[in-house]
C-alpha positions, 0 to 999 in steps of 0.5 A: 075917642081913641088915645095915641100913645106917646112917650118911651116904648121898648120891643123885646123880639126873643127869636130862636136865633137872635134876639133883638131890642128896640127902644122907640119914642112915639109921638102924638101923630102915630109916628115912631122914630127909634133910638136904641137898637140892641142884637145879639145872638140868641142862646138857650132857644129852640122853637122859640121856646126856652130850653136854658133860662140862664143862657136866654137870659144872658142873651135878653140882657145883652141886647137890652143893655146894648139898646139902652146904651144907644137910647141913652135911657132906662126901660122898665118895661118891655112889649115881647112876642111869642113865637113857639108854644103852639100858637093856635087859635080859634073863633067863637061867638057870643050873644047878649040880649038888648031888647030894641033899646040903644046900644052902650057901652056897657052892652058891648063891655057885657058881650065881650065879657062872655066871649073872655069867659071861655074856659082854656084847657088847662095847658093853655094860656089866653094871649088874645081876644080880638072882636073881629066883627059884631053883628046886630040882628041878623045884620054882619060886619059891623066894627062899632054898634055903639048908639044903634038900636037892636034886639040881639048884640052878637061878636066874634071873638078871636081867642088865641092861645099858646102853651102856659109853660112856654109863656112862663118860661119867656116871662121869667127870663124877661122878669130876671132882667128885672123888666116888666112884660106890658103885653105879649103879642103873637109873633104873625100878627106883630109882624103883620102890623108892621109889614101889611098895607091898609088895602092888604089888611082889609081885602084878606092877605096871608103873612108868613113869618120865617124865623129861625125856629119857627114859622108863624102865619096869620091871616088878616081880613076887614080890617083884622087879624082872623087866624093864627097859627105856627109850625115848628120849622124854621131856617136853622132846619135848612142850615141842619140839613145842609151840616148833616148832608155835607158833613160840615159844622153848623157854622160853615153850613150857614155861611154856604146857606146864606152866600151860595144857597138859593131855593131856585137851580140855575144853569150854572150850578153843576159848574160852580165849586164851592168849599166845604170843611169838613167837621173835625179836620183842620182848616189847613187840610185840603177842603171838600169841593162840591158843586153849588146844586148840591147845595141847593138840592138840600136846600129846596126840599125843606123849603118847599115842605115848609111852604106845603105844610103853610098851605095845609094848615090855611086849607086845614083852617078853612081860611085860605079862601079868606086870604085870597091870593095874596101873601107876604112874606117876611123874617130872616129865613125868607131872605134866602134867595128864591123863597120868594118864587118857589113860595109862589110856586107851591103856594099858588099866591101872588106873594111880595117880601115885607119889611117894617114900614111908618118907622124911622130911624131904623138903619139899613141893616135892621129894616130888613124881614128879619126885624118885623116883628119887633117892629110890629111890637112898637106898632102894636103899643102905638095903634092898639085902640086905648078906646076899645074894650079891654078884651081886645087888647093882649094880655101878659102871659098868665092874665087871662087864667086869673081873670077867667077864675075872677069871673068865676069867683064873681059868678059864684058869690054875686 
């Protein structure tokens, strides 16, 4: 039987943009009710990688600090998701002989055991290996084979990884606040756990994290998340087109993204003036006055290249077939008005916001998209099958080397 886990629980969501703490109590009936929310803005990050360990570090702090104040507690662990490093992953499949006896635990733990021993590149760490079906024979899509009979015990394994000195890099800031790292989770696929519904899950959706820096996918199906992938584009590109074509500060120009900005034109665009400072005059002086479509015609074009680019690589993948028409979208950057519509446009999807779902206590301003994965965080420590075998659990940055060079060891002297 699986165990549900109860007690404190705390999500560091590290963003390129801001970076968020959730301190959670979870209770034996699966519910989550939070009771500690720390943010603040996000400093030495760029594509959800760290480019100022003492800036990330400072930052990582400030929000923990704040969550722990509220909760009226101490943490001294953390679950935290990765976003940059090029996530990517693969599918591979192992085979392991049972000779028509019943099959135990030991079998499965066995088959499991060769798809965890496959070897990374060396820039590369294992952040997860997820069973995503078994097969008996030449019998598919089963999720438990425990007390069948059969000949040949298969599974496909689900290996993601993403770049090691990125995960290093995350894990040492974590370390420096002098918190452990209980499990890295692949951004999408925490998003997905607090976002997606069971039908959604089990008939194939697509979720689309827009962050600042990076957008992350992943594709769920029977029950399981199947692809991962990122590309490097996210909300602070679109706040950087508008900066550089209005000749405007960063500042300004997210302010104007985010109250005038739309990805979609409207009738009245031509006749709405909007002000623009312009990058070294004072405030004082007469501000710049364009029409609001040239904001939007600066606007439309990254958004519509980051949603080609998703398209692509789901094609590239092979698995858009697999997420048929139905995709969610979520994180901070799909709340700029109109990514909605123009995301069904481009992407031919029947497509709907997601925000976190089953939690309590999270106040209005922090259950929006932008708070999914580190929602998706507590979900992932509360749902992850303490009954299933270890491989399908995630692993902290750097774990799976070292058991891959155990197992070798072991090979080598037994």
């Amino acid at each position: 039987m699986a165990k549900t886990r109860t007690g404190l629980i705390a999500a560091l969501d590290i963003g390129t943009t801001k970076v968020c703490c959730l301190i959670a109590h979870a209770h034996g009936d699966g519910a989550i009710r939070i009771v500690g929310i720390g943010h603040h803005a996000s400093r030495g990050m760029r594509g959800g990688a760290v480019i100022d360990m003492d800036a990330a570090q400072n930052s990582i702090l400030m929000a923990i600090t704040a969550a722990e104040e509220l909760a009226g507690d101490r943490i001294r662990s953390v679950l935290v998701n990765i976003s940059g490093g090029d996530l990517a992953s693969r599918t591979y499949t192992a085979e392991s002989a049972i000779s028509g006896r019943e099959i135990c635990e030991a079998d499965l733990r066995h088959v499991l055991a060769l798809g965890n021993g496959i070897e990374l590149p060396a820039d590369r760490d294992l952040l997860h290996c997820i069973p995503v079906g078994y097969r008996i024979d030449s019998t598919r899509g089963i999720r438990d084979p425990r007390g069948m009979f059969a000949d040949q015990l298969g599974v496909d394994m689900h290996i993601v990884t993403a770049r090691a000195a990125a995960m290093r890099n995350i894990t040492t800031c974590v370390q420096r606040c002098h918190l452990d790292i209980e499990a890295a989770v692949a951004a999408p696929y925490a998003s997905g756990l607090a976002c997606l519904v069971e039908d959604e899950v089990d008939l194939g959706v697509a979720i689309v994290d827009m962050g600042g820096g990076t957008t992350t996918i992943a594709v769920f199906y029977n029950g399981e998340v199947v692809h991962t992938d990122s590309i490097p584009v996210g909300g602070q590109h679109v706040t950087s087109d508008i900066a550089r074509g209005l000749s405007t500060p960063l500042a300004h120009a997210e302010r104007m993204k985010t109250l005038y900005g739309s990805a979609l034109p409207s009738p009245s665009d031509e006749r709405e003036l909007i002000d623009v400072p312009l990058i070294g005059e004072e405030p004082s002086n007469n501000a710049n006055h364009v029409p609001r479509s040239l904001l939007n015609g600066i606007i439309r074009p990254r958004l519509e290249e980051t949603f080609e680019l998703v398209r692509s690589r789901l094609e590239m993948a092979g698995v858009d077939r697999i997420a048929g028409r139905r995709l969610v979208l979520t994180g901070g950057a799909s709340q700029l008005q109109g990514a909605r519509e123009l995301a069904t446009l481009v992407l031919e999807k029947q497509v709907r916001m997601g925000r976190p779902m089953r939690i309590s206590g999270l106040a209005e301003a922090t259950s929006g998209p932008a708070f999914s994965t580190s929602a998706g965080l507590l979900r992932y420590a509360t749902e992850k099958d303490s009954g299933a075998p270890e491989s399908a659990a995630s692993m902290p940055p750097g774990a799976g080397r070292r058991l891959n060079r155990i197992g070798q060891w072991l090979r080598e002297n037994f």
